[in-house]
C-alpha positions in Angstrom: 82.5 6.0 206.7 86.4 5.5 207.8 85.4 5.1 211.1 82.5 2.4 210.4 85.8 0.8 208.4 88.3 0.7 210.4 85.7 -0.1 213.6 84.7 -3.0 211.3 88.1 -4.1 210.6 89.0 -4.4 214.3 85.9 -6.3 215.3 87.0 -9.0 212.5 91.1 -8.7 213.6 89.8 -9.3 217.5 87.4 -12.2 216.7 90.2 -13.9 214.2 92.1 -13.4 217.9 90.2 -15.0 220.1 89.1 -18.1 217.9 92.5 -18.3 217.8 92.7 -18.3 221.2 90.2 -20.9 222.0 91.8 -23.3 219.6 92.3 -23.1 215.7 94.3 -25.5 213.2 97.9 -24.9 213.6 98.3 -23.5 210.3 96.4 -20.7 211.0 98.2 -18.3 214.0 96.0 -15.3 215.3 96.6 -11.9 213.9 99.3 -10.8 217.0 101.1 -13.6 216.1 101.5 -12.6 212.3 102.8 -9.2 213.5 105.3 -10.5 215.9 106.7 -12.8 213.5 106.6 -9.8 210.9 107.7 -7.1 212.8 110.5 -10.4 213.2 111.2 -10.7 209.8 111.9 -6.7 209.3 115.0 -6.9 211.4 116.3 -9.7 208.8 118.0 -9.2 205.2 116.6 -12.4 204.0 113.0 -10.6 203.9 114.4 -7.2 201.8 115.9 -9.5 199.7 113.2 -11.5 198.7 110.9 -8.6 198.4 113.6 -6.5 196.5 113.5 -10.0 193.9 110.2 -9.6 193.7 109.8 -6.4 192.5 112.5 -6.2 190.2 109.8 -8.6 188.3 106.9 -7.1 188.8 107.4 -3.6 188.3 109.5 -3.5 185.1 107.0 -6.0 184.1 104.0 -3.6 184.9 105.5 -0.8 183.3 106.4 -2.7 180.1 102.6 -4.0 179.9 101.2 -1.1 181.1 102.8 1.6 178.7 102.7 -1.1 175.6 99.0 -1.6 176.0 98.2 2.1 176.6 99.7 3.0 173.9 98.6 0.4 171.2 95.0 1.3 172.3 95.2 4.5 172.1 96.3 4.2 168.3 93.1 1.1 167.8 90.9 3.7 169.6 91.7 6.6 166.6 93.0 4.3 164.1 90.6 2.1 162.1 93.5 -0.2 160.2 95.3 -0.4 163.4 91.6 -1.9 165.4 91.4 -4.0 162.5 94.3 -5.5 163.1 95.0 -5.4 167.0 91.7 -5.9 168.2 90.3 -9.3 167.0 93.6 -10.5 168.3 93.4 -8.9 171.7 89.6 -9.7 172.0 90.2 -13.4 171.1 93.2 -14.1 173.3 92.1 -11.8 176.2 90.3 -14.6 178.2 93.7 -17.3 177.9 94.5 -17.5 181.7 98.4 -15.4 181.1 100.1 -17.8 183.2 99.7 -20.9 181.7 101.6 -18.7 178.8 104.9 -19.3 181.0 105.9 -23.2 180.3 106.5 -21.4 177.0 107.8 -18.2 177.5 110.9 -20.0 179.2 111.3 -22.2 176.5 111.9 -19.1 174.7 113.5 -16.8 177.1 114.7 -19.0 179.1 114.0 -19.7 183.1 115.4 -16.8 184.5 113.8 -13.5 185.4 113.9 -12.3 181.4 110.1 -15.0 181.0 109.2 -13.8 184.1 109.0 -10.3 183.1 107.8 -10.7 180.1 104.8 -13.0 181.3 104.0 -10.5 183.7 103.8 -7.6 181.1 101.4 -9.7 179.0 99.2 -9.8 181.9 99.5 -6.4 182.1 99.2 -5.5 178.9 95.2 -6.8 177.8 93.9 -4.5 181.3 95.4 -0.8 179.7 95.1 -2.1 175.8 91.2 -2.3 176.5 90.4 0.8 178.8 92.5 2.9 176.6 91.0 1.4 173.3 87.2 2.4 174.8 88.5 5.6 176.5 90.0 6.5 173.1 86.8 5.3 171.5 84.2 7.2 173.4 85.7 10.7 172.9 83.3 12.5 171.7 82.9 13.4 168.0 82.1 16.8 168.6 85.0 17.8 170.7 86.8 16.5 167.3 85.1 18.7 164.9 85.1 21.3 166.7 88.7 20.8 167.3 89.9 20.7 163.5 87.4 23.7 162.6 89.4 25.9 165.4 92.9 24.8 163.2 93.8 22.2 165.7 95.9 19.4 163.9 95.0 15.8 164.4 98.5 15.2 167.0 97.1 18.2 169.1 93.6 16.9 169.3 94.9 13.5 170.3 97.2 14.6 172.9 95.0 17.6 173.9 91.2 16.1 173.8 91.5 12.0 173.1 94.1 11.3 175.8 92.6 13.4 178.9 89.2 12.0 177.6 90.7 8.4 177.9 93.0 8.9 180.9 90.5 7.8 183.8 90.0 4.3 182.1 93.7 4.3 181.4 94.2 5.3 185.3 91.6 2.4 185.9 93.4 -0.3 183.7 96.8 0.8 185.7 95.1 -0.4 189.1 93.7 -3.6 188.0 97.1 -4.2 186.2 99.7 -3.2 189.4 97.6 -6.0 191.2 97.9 -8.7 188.2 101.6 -8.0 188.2 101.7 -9.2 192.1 99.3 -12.4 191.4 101.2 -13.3 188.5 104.5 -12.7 190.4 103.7 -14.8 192.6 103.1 -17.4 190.7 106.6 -17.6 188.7 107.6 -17.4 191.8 106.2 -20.7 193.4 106.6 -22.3 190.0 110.1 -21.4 189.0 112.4 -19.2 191.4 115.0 -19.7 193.8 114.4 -16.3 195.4 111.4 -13.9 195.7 108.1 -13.9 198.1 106.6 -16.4 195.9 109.7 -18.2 196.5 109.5 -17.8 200.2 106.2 -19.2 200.3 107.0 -22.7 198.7 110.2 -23.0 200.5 108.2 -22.1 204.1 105.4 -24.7 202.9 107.8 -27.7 202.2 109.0 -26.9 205.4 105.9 -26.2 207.6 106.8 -23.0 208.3 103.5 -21.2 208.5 104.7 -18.3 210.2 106.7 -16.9 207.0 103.8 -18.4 204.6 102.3 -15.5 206.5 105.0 -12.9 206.8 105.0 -13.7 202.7 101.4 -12.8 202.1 101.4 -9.1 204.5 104.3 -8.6 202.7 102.8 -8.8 199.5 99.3 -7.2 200.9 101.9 -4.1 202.1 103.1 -3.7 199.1 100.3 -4.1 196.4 98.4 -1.6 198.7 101.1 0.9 198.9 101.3 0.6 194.8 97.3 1.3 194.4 97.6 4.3 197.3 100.4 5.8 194.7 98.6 5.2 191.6 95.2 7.0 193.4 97.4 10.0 194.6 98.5 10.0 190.9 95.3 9.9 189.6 94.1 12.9 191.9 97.2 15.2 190.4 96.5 14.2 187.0 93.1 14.4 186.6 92.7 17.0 189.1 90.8 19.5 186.2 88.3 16.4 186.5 87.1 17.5 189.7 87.3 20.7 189.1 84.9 20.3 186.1 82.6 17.6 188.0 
């Protein structure tokens, strides 16, 4: 199946090459060229600095909406006065595109990285708050029971039985949110930034450079991959009783 992939993969990167070859729009250059302009761009500051801008967004901002949202539904999940309040609130405002939130969150915060953050967090945030609120939900009753009639208090059952039950939608929710925190990046970044891959992208567009439109969205690619490889290897270590079970 990797093979029949990556066999796949090349077939599309060649014929991307040669319609290049035989003529396409200048705004789109051939895979070879992307490389040698990125492989380019690696030998230059500019690029780490613009990435390094970008993920001091993103990440605090994934690991602020992340955690909050895991843990507030975790406590809706086993609490039934916290899912009365939380959840008609997170089930009503949970389809309200997160970025148009932003015009407002820096009339708050302000228009520096602070709104950014924080925007990106609340993107982050509805993802884990569901999955954990289900996972929590779905533990099953008899695992409980049998739990407290073995002299198990209620804070070892939830650490011990309701979050390992809930931890491969939590794991899930922590996917889907590392690549929200990119897309929403992103676009703080075109909006409102004067550095950042986002950023690098408007300026290159204003100024018809298409080669680091594209050395902008491999970085990006790179990166949001290399984040979803480490969440998987995290995943495999921390649920590896899982598959030991299966």
């Amino acid at each position: 199946m990797g093979l029949a992939k990556a066999g796949l993969l090349l077939l599309v990167l060649l014929v991307w090459q040669l319609l290049w070859l035989w003529g396409l729009p200048e705004y789109i250059l051939g895979p070879v060229e992307i490389l040698k302009h990125f492989g380019a761009a690696l030998g230059s500051q500019e690029l780490y600095e613009h990435i390094g801008a970008s993920l001091m967004r993103s990440l605090p901002g994934f690991a602020i909406g992340t955690l909050l949202g895991t843990a507030l539904g975790l406590a809706a999940g086993i609490s039934r006065s916290f899912d009365q309040m939380l959840s008609p609130v997170i089930f009503l405002t949970y389809p309200v595109p997160k970025i148009v939130m932003l015009p407002l969150f820096m009339l708050w915060f302000g228009i520096g990285d602070f709104s950014k953050v924080l925007i990106i967090a609340l993107a982050c945030f509805y993802p884990t708050f569901i999955n954990a609120y289900y996972g929590a939900k779905s533990t099953p009753t008899i695992l409980v029971w049998s739990g407290l009639n073995m002299g198990a208090g209620r804070w070892r059952i939830f650490l011990r039985v309701v979050v390992p039950g809930a931890l491969p939608l939590i794991f899930a929710a922590m996917r889907v949110s590392l690549a929200l925190s990119f897309i929403v990046m992103f676009a703080t970044e075109m909006i409102n930034a004067r550095s950042g891959l986002g950023h690098m992208i408007r300026v290159a567009e204003n100024s018809l450079r298409f080669d680091l439109m594209y050395v902008s969205l491999l970085s990006i690619a790179i990166l949001g991959y290399a984040g979803d490889r480490l969440l998987r290897l995290g995943r495999e270590r921390v649920l590896a009783w899982q598959e030991q079970s299966a």
